[in-house]
C-alpha positions, 0 to 999 in steps of 0.5 A, spaced: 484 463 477 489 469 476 484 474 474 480 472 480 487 473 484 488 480 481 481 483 481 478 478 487 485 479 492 489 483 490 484 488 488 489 491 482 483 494 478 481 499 484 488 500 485 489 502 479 483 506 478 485 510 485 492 512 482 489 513 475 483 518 478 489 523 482 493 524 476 496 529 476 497 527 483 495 530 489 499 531 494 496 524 498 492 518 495 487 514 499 489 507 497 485 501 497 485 497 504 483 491 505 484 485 510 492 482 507 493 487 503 500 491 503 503 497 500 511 498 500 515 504 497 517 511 496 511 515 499 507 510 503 504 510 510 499 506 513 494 508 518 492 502 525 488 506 530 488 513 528 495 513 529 500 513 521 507 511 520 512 511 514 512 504 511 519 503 513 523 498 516 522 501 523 514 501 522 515 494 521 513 490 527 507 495 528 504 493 521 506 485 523 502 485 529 496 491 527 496 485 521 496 479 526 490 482 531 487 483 525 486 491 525 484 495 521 490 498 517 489 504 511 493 505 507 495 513 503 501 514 498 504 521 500 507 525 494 511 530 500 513 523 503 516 521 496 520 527 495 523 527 502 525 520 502 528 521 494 523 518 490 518 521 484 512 526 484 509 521 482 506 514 484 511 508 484 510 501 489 509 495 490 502 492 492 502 484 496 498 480 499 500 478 507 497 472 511 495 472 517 502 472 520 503 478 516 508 474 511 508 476 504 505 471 499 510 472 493 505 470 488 500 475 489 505 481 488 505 486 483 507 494 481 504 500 480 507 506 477 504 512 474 506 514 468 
């Protein structure tokens, strides 16, 4: 069940591909999308309708209710975003699992960090 979760859900492997592939990394990483999925860290943007935003606290009633509509929502980790905000030149977050009331589900949860 827990490889399921990881591979099926939370799509670790093509995340971790994704990541892998841009190293050294670019300056932006297309990251997986997918219904539920969720980014959050230094460097992180999502993208609903054309428009993109930072992933942060004041974003964060336009990604609930892009979640809640059922939008479609892309993600990208920037390396110049990263900088700016104080965070590494290299990939570093969490990746989790909203419902559809765009809550966290703790236990598909995990981090992702280039070394």
């Amino acid at each position: 069940m827990e490889k399921f979760l990881e591979e099926e859900v939370l799509r670790k492997s093509v995340i971790q591909k994704a990541i892998d592939s841009s190293a050294p990394p670019q300056n932006d990483i297309a990251l997986p999308s997918g219904a539920g999925l969720c980014y959050s860290g230094m460097g992180i943007m999502f993208e609903v309708e054309g428009q993109s935003y930072t992933m942060t606290e004041a974003n964060r009633h336009t990604l609930e209710e892009a979640v809640r509509s059922g939008k479609e929502i892309s993600w990208t980790w920037s390396k110049t975003l990263s900088l700016k905000q104080g965070g590494s030149a290299t990939p570093s977050f969490e990746v989790c699992y909203l419902d559809t009331k765009a809550r966290i589900i703790p236990d598909l949860c995990f981090s992702v960090e280039l070394k």
